[in-house]
C-alpha positions, 0 to 999 in steps of 0.5 A, spaced: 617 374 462 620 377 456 619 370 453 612 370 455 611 376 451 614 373 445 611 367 445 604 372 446 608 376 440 610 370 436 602 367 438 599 373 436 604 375 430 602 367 427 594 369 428 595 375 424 599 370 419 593 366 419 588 371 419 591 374 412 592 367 409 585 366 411 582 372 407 586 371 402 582 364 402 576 366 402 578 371 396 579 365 392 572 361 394 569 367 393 571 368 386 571 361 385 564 360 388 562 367 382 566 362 376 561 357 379 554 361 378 556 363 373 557 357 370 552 354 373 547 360 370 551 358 363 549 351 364 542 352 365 540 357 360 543 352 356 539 346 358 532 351 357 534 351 351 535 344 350 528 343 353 526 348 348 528 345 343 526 337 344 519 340 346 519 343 339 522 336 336 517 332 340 510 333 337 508 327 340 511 328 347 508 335 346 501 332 344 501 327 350 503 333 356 497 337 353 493 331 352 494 330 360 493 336 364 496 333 371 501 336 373 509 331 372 510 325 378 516 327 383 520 321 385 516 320 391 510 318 386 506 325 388 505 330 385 509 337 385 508 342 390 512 347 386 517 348 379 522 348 384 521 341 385 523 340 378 531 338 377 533 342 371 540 343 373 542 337 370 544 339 362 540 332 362 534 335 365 530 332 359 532 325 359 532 326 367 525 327 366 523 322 361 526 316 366 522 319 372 515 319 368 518 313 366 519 310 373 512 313 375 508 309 369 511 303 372 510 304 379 503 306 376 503 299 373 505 295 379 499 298 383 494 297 378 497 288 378 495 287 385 488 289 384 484 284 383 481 282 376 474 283 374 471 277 374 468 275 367 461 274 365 462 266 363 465 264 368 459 263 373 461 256 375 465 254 382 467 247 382 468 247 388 460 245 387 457 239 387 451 236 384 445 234 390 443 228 387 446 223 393 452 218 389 453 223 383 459 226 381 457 233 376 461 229 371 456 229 363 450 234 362 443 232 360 444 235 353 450 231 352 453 237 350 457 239 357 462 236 360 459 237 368 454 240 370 451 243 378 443 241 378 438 237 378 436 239 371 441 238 367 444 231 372 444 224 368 444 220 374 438 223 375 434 221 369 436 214 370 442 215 364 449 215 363 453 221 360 456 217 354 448 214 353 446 223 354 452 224 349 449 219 344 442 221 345 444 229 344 448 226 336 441 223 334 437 229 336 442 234 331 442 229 326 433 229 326 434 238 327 438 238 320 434 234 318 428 237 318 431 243 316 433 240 310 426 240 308 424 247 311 429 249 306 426 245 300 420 247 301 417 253 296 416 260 302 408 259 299 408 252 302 405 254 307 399 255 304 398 248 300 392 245 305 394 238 303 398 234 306 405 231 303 407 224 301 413 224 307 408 229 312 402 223 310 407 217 311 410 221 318 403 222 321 401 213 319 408 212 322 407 215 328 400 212 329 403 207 329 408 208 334 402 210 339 399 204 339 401 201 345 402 207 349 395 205 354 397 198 355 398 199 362 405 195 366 405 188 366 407 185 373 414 185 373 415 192 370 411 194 376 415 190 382 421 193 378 417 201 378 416 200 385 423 197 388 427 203 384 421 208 388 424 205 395 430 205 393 431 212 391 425 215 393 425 223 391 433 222 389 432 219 383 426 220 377 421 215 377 423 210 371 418 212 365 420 206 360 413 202 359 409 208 362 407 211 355 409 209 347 417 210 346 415 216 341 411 219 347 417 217 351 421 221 347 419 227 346 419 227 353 426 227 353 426 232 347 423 237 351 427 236 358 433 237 354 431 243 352 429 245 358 436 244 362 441 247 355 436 253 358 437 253 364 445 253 362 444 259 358 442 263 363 447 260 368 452 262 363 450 269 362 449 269 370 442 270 370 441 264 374 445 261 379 446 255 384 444 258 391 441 264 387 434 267 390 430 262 386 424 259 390 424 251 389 417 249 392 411 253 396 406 250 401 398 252 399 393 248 403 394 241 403 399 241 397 406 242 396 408 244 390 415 244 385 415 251 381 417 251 374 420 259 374 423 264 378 417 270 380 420 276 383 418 275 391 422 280 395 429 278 396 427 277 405 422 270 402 425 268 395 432 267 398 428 262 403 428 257 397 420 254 401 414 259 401 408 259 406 402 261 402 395 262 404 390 259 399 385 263 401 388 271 401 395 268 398 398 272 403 405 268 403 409 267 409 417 264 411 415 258 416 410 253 417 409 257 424 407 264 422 402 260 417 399 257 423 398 263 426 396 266 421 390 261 418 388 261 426 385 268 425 385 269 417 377 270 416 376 269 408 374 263 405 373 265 398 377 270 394 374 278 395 369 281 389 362 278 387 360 271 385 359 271 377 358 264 376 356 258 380 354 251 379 355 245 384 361 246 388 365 250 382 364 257 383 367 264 379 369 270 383 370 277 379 376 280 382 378 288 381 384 289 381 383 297 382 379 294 388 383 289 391 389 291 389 394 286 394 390 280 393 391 281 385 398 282 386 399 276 390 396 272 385 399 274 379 406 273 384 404 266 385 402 265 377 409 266 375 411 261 379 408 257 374 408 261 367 414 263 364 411 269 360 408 273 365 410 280 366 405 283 370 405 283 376 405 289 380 400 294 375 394 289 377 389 296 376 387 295 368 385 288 369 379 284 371 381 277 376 376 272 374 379 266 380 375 259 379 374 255 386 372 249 388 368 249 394 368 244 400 367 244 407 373 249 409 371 254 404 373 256 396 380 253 395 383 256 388 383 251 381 385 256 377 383 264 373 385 268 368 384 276 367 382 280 362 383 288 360 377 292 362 379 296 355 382 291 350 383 295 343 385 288 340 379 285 343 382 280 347 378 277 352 384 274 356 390 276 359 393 271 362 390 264 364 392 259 369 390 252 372 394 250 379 398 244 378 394 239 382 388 241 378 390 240 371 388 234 367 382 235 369 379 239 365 379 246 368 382 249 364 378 248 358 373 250 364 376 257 364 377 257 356 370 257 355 368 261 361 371 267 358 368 266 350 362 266 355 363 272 357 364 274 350 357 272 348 354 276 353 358 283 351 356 280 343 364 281 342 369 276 338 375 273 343 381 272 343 387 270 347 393 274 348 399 273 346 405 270 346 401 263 350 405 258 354 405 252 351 401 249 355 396 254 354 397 254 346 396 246 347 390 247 352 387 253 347 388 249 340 384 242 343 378 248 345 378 250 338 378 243 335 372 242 339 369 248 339 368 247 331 366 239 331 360 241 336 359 246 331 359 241 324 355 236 328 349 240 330 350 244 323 345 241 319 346 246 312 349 246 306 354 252 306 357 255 311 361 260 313 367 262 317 364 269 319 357 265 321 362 261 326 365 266 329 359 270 331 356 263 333 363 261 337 365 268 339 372 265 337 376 269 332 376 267 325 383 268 324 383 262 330 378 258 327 382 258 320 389 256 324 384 250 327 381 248 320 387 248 317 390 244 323 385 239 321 385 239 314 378 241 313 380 247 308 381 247 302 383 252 296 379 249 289 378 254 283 381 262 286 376 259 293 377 257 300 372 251 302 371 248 308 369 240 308 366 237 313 370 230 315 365 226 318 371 221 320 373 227 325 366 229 327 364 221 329 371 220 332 370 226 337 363 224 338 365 218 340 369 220 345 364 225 347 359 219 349 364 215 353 366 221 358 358 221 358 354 227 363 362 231 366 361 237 371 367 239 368 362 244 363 360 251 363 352 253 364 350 259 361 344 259 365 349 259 372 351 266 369 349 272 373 354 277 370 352 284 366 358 287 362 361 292 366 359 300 364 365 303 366 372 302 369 
């Protein structure tokens, strides 16, 4: 028992040991825990300061952190919730600081690489693409001046060439361009007005006459075996062979104008304009034709992206199937285009179409003429504008030939706007049909016309050879012996600036003594009479008494 206790006294005599050994430690920590904040308070009063300092010393850093208001990244990459997150206990606290934005700015950096990259403007082509043309491998360009191409536009293979022969045609073509600008530098900025013909201009034309004359020979037996077996063998995959069809000078400028066409084509798909699959409608079904376009027309994207369209020829309503067309003729009821009938002779007619009144057949027809116009830019506000559409008429109804369309209020006094021939009827003499028919409408308005610009080209061709026979009909019959330009142009309705440009063209103006004189060269009158007599009696003429037209009062 004694024992017991004094083991319990021992014990308890031991926990009082350890209870003071215990306080005293604790005594210690505490007032080593005191040095420590103190400490601690000194080092941070001292990195403050050092913060101070370097905000002070560092203009740029200072400019930057106000330049950027966001608030500082934490290590985790977002931004603090409050400035307790900020570790400044460190006597490093600004080089810390440095290292995380630091760290920040790269993290930033790695996550801006795996974005992808902006695709630039130039890089359209895919080559992985492939030419249509059976047999090809896209290697060369039309213009010889690229080393691959992806459309039939720009394909040796199917004009019949090889890249190198593109290559060496392309080398010539920039040797005559610097040429001929060599001579338009030489030539004085007044030479324009010199009405005579230069010794080397002279020398060109009897050298291209030449050139020419042999260009309606026709084929003989074995070009035309050879014409017809490159047909079957090829069909539609190959253009037709055009050697010994025409002179090698006309042949040429064919080449000329079809290399151009393709480095435009080029340009557009570069810029990103126009690229291969793009919504571009390559061939259309109106009545018993089916047509190549020439251009692009703005079709809602549902029909253009279809590549073939169904248009009816007589409301021009355009559809996506052979089927729904057959459907739709099965119950369409018009047969000739809506508006009065101005115009009729024989089995040609002209309709007068408002564009305020029938709003959707005009605006369809202007869609489908910028098929066929490269600088048409009307298609939707049809409501200014009058339609004068020309048709042929058969036993099924009036079937569209051509048309063009004016301002009802023209401050130019343009008597057309726009003016068109469909493609299966031209070289028929239609155009020339509308040309005159809208100058007829000009006499019966007792005013001078003119056409619109800019023309296309086939319109300014089509254009030039009126005025041409517009002013020989009129030194035919003239039998005077002055004459005026204002006469003419009273007589013709045609522009007096035009016929100056024609006179000149035909070298009929001469500049003598301060005066313009016009002369009247009997070669080219008896050559145009010449060819007058040999078309003989055409309906492919206008007949002022089948006009049953008053202009209109008001719009």
């Amino acid at each position: 028992m004694p024992r017991r206790r004094q083991r319990h006294m021992v014990g308890s005599g031991s926990d009082g040991t350890e209870d003071s050994d215990s306080s005293a430690e604790r005594e210690q920590t505490n007032s080593s825990e005191s040095d420590g904040n103190l400490s601690k308070r000194q080092r941070l009063t001292r990195a403050s300061t050092r913060l101070s300092q370097s905000s002070q010393d560092t203009p740029d850093l200072k400019r930057a952190a106000d330049h950027d208001e966001s608030p500082p990244l934490t290590p985790t990459g977002n931004a603090p919730s409050s400035e307790s997150e900020l570790d400044i206990s460190s006597p490093n606290a600004s080089h810390d600081e440095n290292q995380a934005k630091d760290q920040a700015s790269r993290d930033s950096d790695k996550d801006l690489s795996h974005r992808p990259k902006r695709r630039r403007c130039h890089e359209t082509y895919n080559f992985n693409m492939k030419c249509p043309t059976p047999g090809c491998n896209s290697l060369g360009h039309l213009t010889g001046k690229h080393e691959r191409h992806f459309a039939v536009s720009g394909c040796p293979l199917y004009h019949n060439l090889s890249a190198d022969e593109c290559k060496v045609k392309a080398i010539s073509r920039e040797k005559q361009e610097d040429e001929l600008k060599g001579q338009e530098e030489n030539n004085s900025r007044h030479a324009t007005r010199h009405q005579t013909p230069t010794s080397k201009q002279s020398k060109y034309k009897e050298q291209v006459a030449e050139m020419r004359k042999g260009r309606n020979s026709g084929l003989q037996k074995e070009q035309k075996e050879k014409h017809m077996e490159h047909r079957q063998t090829h069909s539609n995959t190959r253009e037709p062979l055009l050697e010994n069809i025409t002179s090698e000078y006309d042949l040429e400028l064919f080449r000329k104008a079809q290399a151009r066409a393709s480095e435009d084509l080029e340009k557009l798909r570069i810029q990103g304009q126009i690229t291969e699959g793009s919504n571009m409608i390559k061939t259309i079904l109106f009545g018993r034709y089916e047509l190549d376009t020439w251009y692009h027309s703005p079709y809602p994207e549902e029909y253009a992206r279809l590549g073939r369209l169904y248009v009816c020829e007589f409301c021009l309503k355009y559809m996506k199937s052979q089927t729904i067309l057959r459907r739709h003729m099965a119950k369409c009821v018009w047969k000739h285009p809506p508006g009065d009938e101005v115009y009729r002779k024989g089995g040609i007619s002209v309709f007068e179409v408002d564009g305020k009144k029938n709003k959707i057949y005009c605006q369809n027809l202007c869609l489908l003429a910028k098929l066929f116009l490269d600088h048409k830019t009307l298609y939707y506000d049809v409501e200014p504008f009058l339609f004068y559409v020309m048709t042929e008429a058969d036993n099924t109804g009036c079937h569209l030939v051509g048309y063009f369309s004016k301002e009802k209020n023209s401050f130019l006094n343009y008597n057309v706007s726009c003016i068109l021939t469909m493609p299966q009827y031209m070289r028929q003499g239609f155009g020339k049909m509308l040309i005159d028919f809208s100058y007829l409408l000009s006499k019966v308005e007792e005013r001078v016309g003119s056409p619109e610009r800019p023309l296309s080209d086939l319109g300014l061709i089509s254009y030039r050879s009126y005025w041409k026979e517009v002013l020989l009909r009129y030194m035919y019959n003239f039998q005077g012996k002055e004459i005026s330009i204002k006469e003419i142009s009273q007589e013709t309705a045609v522009n007096p600036v035009d016929i100056v440009s024609t006179l000149q063209s035909l070298q009929m103006l001469k500049y003598w003594k301060g005066k313009h004189l016009v002369l009247k060269r009997q070669d080219l009158i008896d050559e145009w009479r010449a060819k007058e007599i040999k078309r003989g009696n055409s309906n492919k003429t206008i007949d002022p008494s089948s006009l049953k037209w008053t202009p209109p009062k008001g719009t």
